[in-house]
N, C-alpha and C positions, 0 to 999 in steps of 0.2 A: 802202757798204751799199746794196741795193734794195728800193724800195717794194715791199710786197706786199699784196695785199687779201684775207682768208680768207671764204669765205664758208659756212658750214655750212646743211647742210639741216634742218629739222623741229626745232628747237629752238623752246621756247616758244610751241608751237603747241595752243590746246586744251587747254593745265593739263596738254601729256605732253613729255617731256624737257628739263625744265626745269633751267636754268641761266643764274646770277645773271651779267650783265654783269660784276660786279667781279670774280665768281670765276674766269671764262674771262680776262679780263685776268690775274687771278695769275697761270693755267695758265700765258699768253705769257710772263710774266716769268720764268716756269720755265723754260722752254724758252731762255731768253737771246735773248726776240726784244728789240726798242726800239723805242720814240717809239710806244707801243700807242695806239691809243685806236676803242675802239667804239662802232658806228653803232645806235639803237634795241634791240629789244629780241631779235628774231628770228637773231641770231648774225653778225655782219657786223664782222671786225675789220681795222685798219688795219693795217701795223707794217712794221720795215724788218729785214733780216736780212745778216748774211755768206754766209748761205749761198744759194748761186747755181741751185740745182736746184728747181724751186717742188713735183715728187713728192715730193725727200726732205720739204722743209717740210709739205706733207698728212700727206703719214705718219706723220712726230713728232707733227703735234697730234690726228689721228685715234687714235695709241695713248695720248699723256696723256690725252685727253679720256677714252676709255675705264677707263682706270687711275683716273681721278678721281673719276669720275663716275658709271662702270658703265654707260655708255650708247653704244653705237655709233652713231657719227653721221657723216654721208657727209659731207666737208671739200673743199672746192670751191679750189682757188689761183690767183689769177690776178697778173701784174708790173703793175704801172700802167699802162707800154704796153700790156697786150693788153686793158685795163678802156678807155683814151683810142682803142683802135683799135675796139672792139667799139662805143664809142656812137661814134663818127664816123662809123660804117659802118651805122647805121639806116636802114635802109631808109623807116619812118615818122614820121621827126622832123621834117620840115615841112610834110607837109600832114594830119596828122591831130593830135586833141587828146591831149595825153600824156597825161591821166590817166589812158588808156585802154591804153597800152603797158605791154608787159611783156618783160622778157628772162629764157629760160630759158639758163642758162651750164649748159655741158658739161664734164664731168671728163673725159674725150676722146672723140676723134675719131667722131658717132655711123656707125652702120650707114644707109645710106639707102636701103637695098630700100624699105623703108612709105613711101617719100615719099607715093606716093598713095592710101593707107590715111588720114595726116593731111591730107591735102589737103579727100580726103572727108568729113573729120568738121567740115568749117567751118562754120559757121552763118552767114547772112545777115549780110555787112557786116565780118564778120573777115577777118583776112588772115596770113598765118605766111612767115617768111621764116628757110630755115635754113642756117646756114655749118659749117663744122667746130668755131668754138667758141660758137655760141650760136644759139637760135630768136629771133628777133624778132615776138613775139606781138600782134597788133592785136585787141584781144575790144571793139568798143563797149556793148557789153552788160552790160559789165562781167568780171572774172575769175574770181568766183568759179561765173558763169554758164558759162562756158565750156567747152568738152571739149577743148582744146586744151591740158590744165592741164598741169601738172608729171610726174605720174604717170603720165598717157599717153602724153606724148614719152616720157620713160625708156622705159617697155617698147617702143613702136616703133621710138626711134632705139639705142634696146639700149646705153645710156650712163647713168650717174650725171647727176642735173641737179637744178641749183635754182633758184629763179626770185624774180626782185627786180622791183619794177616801176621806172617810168623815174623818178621823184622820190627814188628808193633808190638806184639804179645812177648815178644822176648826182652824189648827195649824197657818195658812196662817192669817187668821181673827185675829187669837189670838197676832202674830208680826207684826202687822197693826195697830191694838190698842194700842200699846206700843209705837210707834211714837208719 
């Protein structure tokens, strides 16, 4: 069986697409994934599967979820390796303060024409760093401050994305490991 980490977009966000941590655990158990267990409240589940394709895995839970729930919601997959390769590969994990990082994860590969469209929208003191599967987002100012958010990558790197900050992304690794 392989670890896998799901991580859904815009759930629980604002009192809109709301869905109860136990209820998206049933969904998993529906599905016949194992060993579930989810992270806070914002849609971040652990689990392991036989099945070795992490699209087909999105896609089963993007259609129950739908079938459930009546809510479309963009389903993010990643293996443990690509969560253990993506924070190894931070570009700002030692010299800056992590409260401050943030990872936007990519459902694939984006488009990079805009690179400096985002480049341009930086603000003072931030810094963006983007690979094929994630932005590594430095916002000192905080994130909710910043134009570098979630919805403006999507539209410029023309990718599905969601963003977990570095106390989430690391936590996520850390009950992944425990499997």
């Amino acid at each position: 069986m392989d670890i896998y980490i799901a991580i859904l977009r815009g759930i629980n966000v604002s009192g809109k697409n709301c869905i109860k941590m136990i209820d998206l655990k049933n969904l998993f158990e529906f599905l016949d994934f194992n060993h579930i267990t989810t992270y806070i409240q914002s849609g971040n589940v652990i689990f392991t599967s036989e099945i070795k394709n992490k699209n087909q895995i999105r896609e089963l839970i993007s259609i129950q979820i739908e079938k459930t729930f009546s809510l479309k919601v963009p389903v993010l997959v990643l293996r443990i390796d690509d969560l253990r390769e993506i924070i190894s590969q931070n570009p700002f994990s030692t010299d800056k303060e992590t409260s401050f990082i943030h990872f936007t994860f990519f459902n694939n590969q984006p488009d990079m024409q805009n690179i400096e469209i985002i480049e341009d929208k930086k603000a003072i003191g931030e810094e963006i760093s983007i690979t094929n599967k994630v932005a590594y987002v430095y916002c000192p100012d905080g994130y909710g401050k910043t134009k570098l958010n979630n919805n403006f990558l999507e539209n410029k790197l023309k990718t599905v994305a969601t963003t977990r900050n570095y106390k989430t992304t690391n936590e996520l690794l850390k009950i992944a490991e425990s499997i």
